[in-house]
C-alpha positions in Angstrom: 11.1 111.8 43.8 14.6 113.8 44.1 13.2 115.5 47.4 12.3 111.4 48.9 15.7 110.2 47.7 17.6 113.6 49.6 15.3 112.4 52.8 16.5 109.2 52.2 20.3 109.8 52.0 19.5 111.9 55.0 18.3 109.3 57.0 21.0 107.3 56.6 23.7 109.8 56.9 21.9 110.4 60.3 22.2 106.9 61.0 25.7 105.9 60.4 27.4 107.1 63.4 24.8 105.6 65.4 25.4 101.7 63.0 29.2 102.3 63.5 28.9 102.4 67.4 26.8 99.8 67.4 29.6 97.8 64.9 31.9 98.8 67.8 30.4 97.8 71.0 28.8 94.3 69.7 32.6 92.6 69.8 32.5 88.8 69.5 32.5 87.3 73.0 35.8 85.8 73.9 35.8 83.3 76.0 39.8 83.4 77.4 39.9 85.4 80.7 36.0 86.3 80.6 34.2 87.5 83.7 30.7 87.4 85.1 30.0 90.4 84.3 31.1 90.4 80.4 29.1 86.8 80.1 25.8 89.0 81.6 26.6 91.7 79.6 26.9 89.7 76.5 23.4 87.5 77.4 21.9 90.9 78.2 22.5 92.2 74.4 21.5 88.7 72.9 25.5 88.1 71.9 25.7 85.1 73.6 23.3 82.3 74.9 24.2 80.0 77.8 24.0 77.0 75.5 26.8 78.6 73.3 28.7 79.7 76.4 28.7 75.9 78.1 29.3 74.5 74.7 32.6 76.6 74.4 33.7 75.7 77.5 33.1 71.9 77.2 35.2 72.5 73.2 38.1 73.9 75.2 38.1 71.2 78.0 38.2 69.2 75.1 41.0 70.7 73.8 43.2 71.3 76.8 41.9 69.0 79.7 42.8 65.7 78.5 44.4 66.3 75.2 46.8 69.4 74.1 48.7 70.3 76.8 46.9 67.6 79.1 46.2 70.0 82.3 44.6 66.8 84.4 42.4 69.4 86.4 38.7 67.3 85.6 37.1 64.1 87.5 34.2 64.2 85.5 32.4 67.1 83.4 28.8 67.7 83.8 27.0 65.2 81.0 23.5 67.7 81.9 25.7 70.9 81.4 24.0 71.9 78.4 20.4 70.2 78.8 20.8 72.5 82.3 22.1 76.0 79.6 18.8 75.2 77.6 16.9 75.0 80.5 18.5 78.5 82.1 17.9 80.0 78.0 14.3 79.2 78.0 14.2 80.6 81.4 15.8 84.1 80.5 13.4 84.3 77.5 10.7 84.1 79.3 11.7 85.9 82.6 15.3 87.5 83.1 17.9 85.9 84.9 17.5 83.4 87.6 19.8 85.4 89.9 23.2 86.8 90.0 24.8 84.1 88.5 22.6 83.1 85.9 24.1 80.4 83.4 28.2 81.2 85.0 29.7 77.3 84.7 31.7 76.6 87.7 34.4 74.4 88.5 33.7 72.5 92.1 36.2 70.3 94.0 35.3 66.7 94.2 34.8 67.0 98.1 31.6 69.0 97.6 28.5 67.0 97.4 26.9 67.0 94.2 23.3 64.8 93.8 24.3 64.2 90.0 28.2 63.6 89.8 29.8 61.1 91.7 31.6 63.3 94.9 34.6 60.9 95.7 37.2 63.5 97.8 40.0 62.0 95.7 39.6 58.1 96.6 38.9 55.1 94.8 36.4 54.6 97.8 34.4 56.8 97.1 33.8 55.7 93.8 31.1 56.5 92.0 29.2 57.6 95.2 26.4 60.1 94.7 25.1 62.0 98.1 20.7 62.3 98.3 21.7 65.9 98.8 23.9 69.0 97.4 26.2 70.8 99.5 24.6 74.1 101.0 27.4 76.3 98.7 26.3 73.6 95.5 23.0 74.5 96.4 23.6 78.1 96.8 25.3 78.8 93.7 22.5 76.3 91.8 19.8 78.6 93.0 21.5 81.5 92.1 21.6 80.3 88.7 25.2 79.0 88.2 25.8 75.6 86.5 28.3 73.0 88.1 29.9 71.9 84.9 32.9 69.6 86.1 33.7 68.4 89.1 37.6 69.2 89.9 40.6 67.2 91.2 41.8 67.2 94.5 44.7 66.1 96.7 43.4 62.4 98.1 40.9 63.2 101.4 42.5 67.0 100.8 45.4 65.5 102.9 48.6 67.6 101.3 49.3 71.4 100.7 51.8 70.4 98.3 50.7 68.5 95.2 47.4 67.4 93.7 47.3 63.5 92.6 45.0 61.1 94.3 43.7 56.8 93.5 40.5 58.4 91.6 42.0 59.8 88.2 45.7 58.7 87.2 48.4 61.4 86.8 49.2 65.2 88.2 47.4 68.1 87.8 49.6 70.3 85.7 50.1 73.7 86.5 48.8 75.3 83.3 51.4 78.0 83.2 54.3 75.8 83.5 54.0 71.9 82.6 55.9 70.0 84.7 55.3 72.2 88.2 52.5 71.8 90.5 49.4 73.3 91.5 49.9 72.8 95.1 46.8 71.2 96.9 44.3 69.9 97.6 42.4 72.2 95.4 44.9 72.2 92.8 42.3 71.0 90.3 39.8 74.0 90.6 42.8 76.2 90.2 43.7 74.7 87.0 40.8 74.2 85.7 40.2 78.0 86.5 43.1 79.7 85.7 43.2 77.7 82.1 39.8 78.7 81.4 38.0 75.5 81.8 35.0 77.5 83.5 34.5 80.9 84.8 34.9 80.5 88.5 35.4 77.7 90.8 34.8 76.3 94.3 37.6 75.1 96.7 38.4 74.1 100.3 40.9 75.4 102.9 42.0 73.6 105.8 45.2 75.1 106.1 46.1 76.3 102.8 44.1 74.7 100.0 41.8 77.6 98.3 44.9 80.1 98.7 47.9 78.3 98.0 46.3 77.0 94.6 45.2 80.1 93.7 48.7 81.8 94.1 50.6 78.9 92.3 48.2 79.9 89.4 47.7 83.7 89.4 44.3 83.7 91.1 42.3 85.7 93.8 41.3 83.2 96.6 38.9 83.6 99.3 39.3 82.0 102.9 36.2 83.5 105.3 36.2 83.8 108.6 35.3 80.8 110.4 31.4 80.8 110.6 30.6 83.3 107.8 30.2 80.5 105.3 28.9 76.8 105.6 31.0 73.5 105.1 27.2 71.4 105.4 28.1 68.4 102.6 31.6 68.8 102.3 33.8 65.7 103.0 35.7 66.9 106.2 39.2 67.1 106.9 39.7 68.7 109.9 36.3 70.6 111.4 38.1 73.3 113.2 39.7 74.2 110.2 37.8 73.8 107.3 35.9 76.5 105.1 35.3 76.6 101.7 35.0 79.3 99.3 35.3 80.6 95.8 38.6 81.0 93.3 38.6 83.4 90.5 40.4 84.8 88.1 39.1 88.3 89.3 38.4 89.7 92.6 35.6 90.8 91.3 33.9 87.1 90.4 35.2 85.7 94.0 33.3 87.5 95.6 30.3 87.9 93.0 30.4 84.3 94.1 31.1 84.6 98.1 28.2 87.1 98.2 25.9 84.0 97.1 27.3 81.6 99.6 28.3 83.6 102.8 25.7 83.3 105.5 23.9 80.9 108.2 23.2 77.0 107.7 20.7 75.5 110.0 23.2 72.2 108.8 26.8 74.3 109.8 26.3 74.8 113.5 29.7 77.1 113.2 27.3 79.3 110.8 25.0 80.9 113.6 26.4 83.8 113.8 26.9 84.3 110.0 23.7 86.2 109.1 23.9 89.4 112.0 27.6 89.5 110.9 27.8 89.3 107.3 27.7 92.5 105.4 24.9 93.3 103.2 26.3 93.0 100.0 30.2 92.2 99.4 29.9 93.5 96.2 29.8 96.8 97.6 33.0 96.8 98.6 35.0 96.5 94.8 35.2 99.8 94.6 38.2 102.2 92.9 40.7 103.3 95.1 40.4 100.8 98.0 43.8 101.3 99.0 43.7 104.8 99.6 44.3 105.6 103.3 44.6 102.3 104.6 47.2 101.0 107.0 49.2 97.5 106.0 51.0 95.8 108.3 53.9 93.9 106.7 53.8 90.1 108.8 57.4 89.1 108.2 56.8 85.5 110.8 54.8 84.7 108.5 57.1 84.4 104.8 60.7 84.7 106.6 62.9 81.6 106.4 66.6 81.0 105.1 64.8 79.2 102.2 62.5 82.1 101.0 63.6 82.7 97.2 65.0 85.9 96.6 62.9 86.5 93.2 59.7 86.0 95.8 61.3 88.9 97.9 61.3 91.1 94.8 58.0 90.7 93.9 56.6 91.1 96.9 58.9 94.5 97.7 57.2 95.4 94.5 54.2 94.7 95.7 54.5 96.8 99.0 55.6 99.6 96.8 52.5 99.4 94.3 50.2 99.6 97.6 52.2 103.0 98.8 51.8 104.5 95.3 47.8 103.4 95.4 48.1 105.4 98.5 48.5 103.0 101.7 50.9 103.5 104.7 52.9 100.7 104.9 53.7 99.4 108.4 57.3 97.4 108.3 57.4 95.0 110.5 54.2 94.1 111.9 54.3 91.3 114.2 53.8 89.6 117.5 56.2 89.3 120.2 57.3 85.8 121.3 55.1 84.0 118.9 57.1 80.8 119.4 55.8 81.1 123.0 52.6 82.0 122.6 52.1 78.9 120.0 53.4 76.7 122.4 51.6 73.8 123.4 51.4 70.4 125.8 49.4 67.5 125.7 50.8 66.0 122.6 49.2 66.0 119.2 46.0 66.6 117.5 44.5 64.6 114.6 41.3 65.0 113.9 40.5 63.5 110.7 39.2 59.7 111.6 36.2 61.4 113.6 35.2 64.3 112.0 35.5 62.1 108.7 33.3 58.8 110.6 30.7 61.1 112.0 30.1 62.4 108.5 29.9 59.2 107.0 27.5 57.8 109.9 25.4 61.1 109.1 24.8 59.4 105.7 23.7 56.0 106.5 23.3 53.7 104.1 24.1 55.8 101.3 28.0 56.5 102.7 30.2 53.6 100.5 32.5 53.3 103.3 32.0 54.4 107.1 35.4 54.1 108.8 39.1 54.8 108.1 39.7 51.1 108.8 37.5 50.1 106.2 39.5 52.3 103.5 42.8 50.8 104.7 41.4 47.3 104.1 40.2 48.0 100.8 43.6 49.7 99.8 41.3 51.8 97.8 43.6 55.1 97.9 47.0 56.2 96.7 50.2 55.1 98.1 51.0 58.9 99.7 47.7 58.6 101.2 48.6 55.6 103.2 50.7 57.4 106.3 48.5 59.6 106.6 45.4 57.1 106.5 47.6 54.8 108.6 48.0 57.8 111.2 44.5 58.6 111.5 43.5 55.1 112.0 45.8 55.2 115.1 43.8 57.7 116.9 41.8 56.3 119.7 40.6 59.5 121.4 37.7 61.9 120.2 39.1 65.6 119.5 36.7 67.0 122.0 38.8 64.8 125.0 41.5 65.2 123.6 44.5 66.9 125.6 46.4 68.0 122.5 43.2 69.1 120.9 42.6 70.6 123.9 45.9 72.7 123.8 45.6 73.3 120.5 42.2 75.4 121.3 43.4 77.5 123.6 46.6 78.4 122.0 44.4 79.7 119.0 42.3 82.1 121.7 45.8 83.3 122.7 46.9 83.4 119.1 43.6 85.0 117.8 43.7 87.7 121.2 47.1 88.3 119.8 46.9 89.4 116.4 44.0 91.9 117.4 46.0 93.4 120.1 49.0 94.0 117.6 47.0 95.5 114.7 44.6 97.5 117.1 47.9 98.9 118.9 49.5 99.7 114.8 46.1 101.2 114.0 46.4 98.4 111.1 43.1 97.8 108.5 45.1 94.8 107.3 48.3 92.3 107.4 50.2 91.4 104.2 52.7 88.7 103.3 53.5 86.0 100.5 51.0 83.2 100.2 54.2 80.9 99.3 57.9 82.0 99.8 58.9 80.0 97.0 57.6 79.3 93.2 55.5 76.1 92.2 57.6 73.2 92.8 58.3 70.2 90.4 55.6 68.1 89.9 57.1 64.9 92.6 59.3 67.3 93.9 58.8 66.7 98.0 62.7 68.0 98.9 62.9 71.2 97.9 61.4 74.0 100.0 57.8 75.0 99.8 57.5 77.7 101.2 53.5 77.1 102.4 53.0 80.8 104.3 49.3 79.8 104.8 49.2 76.9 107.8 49.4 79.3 110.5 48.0 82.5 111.0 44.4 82.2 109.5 43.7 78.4 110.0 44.7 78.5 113.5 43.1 82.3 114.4 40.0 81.4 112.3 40.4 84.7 110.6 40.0 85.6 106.9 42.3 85.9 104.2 42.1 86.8 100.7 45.5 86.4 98.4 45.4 88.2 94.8 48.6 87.6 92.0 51.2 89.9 92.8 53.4 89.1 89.8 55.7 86.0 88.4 58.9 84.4 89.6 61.4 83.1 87.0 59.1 85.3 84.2 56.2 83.1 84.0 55.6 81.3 87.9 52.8 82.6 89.4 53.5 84.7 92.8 50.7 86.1 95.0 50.2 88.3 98.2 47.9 87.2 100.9 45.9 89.8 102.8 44.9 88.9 105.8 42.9 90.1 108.9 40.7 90.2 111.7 37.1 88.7 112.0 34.4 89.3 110.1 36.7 91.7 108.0 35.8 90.4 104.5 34.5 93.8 103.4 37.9 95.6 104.4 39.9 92.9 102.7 37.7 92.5 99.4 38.5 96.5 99.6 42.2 96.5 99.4 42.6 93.2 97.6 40.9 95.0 95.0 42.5 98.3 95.3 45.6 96.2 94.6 44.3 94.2 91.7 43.4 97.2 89.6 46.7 99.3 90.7 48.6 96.6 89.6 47.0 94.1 87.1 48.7 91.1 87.3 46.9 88.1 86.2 47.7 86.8 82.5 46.7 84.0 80.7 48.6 81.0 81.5 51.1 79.9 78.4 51.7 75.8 78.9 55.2 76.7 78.9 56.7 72.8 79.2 59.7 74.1 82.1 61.7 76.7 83.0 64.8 76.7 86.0 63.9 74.5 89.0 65.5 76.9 91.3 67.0 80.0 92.2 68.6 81.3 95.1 67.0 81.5 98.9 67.3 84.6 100.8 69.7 84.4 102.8 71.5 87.3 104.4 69.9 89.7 101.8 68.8 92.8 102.6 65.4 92.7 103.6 62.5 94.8 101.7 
């Protein structure tokens, strides 16, 4: 009896240190700042089910969304979300994962088609419309898993860089780490909704500014592709030539766990063709430590200098530029082009789009479009009094983009502006640009006087080129700031490189803290010395 009670005591001696470890590395999931890879860890190790992960999420949207601190970032939340988790559940029991993001809730802007929540691109015309048919990225991310749990708000027809408040839900979109300043636009509401938390990662649109400018007002990593690498079939257009959509994160990691699923060709995205012989393999091949080691930056001061740019923007970002040397990149100061002004300029007069790319979409859904001209949405006065000029403007157009003179212009300057930028950084020896995404912190929610300081129009709409902007720090302690890295076609991987090599030498991103205000301003630039 002694001797089976000593064997025993031994057995469980042996065993403690293996119980304690166990104790230690079975932590209670926490949902604030999670990743894709912690919610697969913790579904791999039975923590956490994807009914109990969507059921968090729709508690805190609860909590913060509408009520709390009131964020205004959601049309409409998912009412199949967790019907959909129980469905994915009885899935992984039975045979793993449905792909590489099994049961991740995303946030998708309310210009993507969705078959089951009403897709109205910000505008009471639109109105409860539901497409016969996803988006290709809805799609893509559906197949690989992912659940579209709330559709996010937008900047009316994604018309302004500036603000997000639209005719189809009342009020701003706060910015979540200071109340009463903005989100910028148009996909202010996937920013929000991401950076507070309301879903892992989201999906946004970027015409000239709208997936990066977001994602620096709230201290996220933001994806624009190259033009072609990634398909805008089923998105409500804005301008064709410019538009691409992509992913916003809180990581860099999760953008482009994300971009990985949605880069490629689309029989339905003519622009696509080329997608598949150019994309890389895997993306995710290129988070790797060190990215920054040996690589050459080029710092693009045409694109961030003005006499408004804040001076707390120019310390951050001369921070930033120091954090890459330290990681171990050469920093090229300045990079630019000669007689930009020149090259950019154009005859022929102007170039707006918008009424037919916008009619041709709508035609291409027949009778299931609500509306199927810009006329018709004047004369409904279904859409939100800032909408109007620009509505009004469109309307006014009478020539196709393809005939078009100023169109026309327009074209050719960007194969002078895209030949350009490859000649400088080829003659610099340069793997990448860098500059601020804005020169100046989140604005005042109805603030339209004050400077901007929107860095993104320019060099990657018009050159069709990618860009990736990560958080680079806070103006006025708690403003979100963020560095754009830009470069030349088909460079994702080589971006996704340094943008991460940045993001772990640095670490940036926090929480947000629904601070109600801080100072409104602080001073420009001026004759300062320059970083």
């Amino acid at each position: 009896m002694l001797g089976g009670m000593r064997t025993l005591t031994a057995v469980l001696v042996l065993a403690m240190p293996h119980a304690l470890a166990a104790q230690r590395t079975a932590r209670p999931f926490r949902l604030e700042e999670t990743t894709i890879a912690t919610v697969q860890a913790s579904m791999r190790a039975r923590q956490l089910t994807c009914r109990q992960l969507v059921q968090r999420y729709l508690d805190r949207i609860d909590a913060i969304d509408k009520r709390g601190p009131a964020i205004n970032a959601l049309v409409v939340v998912n009412p199949a979300a967790l019907a959909t988790a129980d469905s994915l559940d009885a899935r992984y029991r039975r045979a793993g994962p449905a792909g590489p993001l099994h049961c991740i809730p995303m946030i998708v802007k309310d210009n993507f088609e969705t078959t089951d929540l009403q897709t109205t691109a910000g505008s009471l015309a639109l109105k409860g419309w539901l497409p016969r048919r996803d988006a290709t990225m809805v799609a893509r991310i559906r197949a690989a898993g992912a659940i579209v749990l709330a559709k996010s708000n937008m900047n009316e027809w994604a018309f302004s860089p500036y603000e997000t408040v639209n005719s189809i839900l009342p009020g701003y979109t706060k910015n979540p780490y200071v109340l009463d300043r903005v989100t910028a636009g148009s996909s202010g509401g996937t920013a929000a909704a991401v950076a507070d938390n309301e879903g892992t990662v989201g999906l946004g649109t970027d015409t000239g500014n709208s997936i990066r400018g977001p994602s620096a007002h709230a201290a996220l990593v933001g994806i624009r592709s190259t033009m072609g690498l990634t398909s805008r079939a089923g998105v409500v257009p804005l301008s064709n030539s410019a538009d691409i959509a992509g992913p916003m994160a809180r990581t860099v990691a999760d953008a482009v766990r994300v971009f990985d699923v949605v880069a490629g060709s689309d029989p339905d995205d003519p622009v696509t063709a080329e997608a598949d012989a150019r994309r890389e393999r895997d993306y995710n091949a290129f988070v790797v430590p060190g990215g920054l080691r040996g690589a050459r930056i080029g710092v693009l001061r045409q694109a961030y200098e003005r006499a408004t740019t804040d001076s707390e923007v120019v310390r951050v970002f001369s921070a930033a530029l120091e954090s890459m040397k330290a990681a171990g990149a050469t920093i090229v100061d300045p990079a630019g082009i000669d007689s930009l002004s020149a090259l950019m300029r154009t005859t022929g007069g102007g170039c707006n789009p918008f009424k037919y790319d916008l009619e041709r979409y709508l035609a291409a859904r027949g009778a299931n479009a609500p509306v199927k001209t810009v006329d018709e949405v004047l004369k409904s006065g279904n859409y939100h009094p800032l909408a109007q000029t620009r509505l009004q403007a469109a309307q006014a157009v009478t020539t196709p983009p393809e005939d078009s003179p100023g169109c026309q212009a327009r074209e050719a300057m960007r194969v002078r502006l895209r030949a350009a930028v490859h000649a400088m950084m080829d003659s610099l020896r340069l793997d990448a640009l860098v500059y601020p995404t804005w020169s100046n912190p989140p604005r005042l929610i109805g603030d339209l006087n004050t400077p901007h300081g929107d860095n993104s129009q320019l060099f990657s709409p018009l050159t069709g080129f990618p860009a990736i902007t990560v958080p680079m720090g806070y103006t006025r302690e708690v403003l979100p700031a963020g560095v754009t890295f830009f470069g030349r076609a088909w460079s994702e991987g080589t971006l996704i490189r340094l943008a991460y090599g940045y993001e772990q030498a640095t670490g940036h991103r926090r929480a947000p803290s629904h601070r109600p205000s801080v100072p409104a301003a602080g001073p420009a630039m001026g004759a300062q010395r320059r970083p």
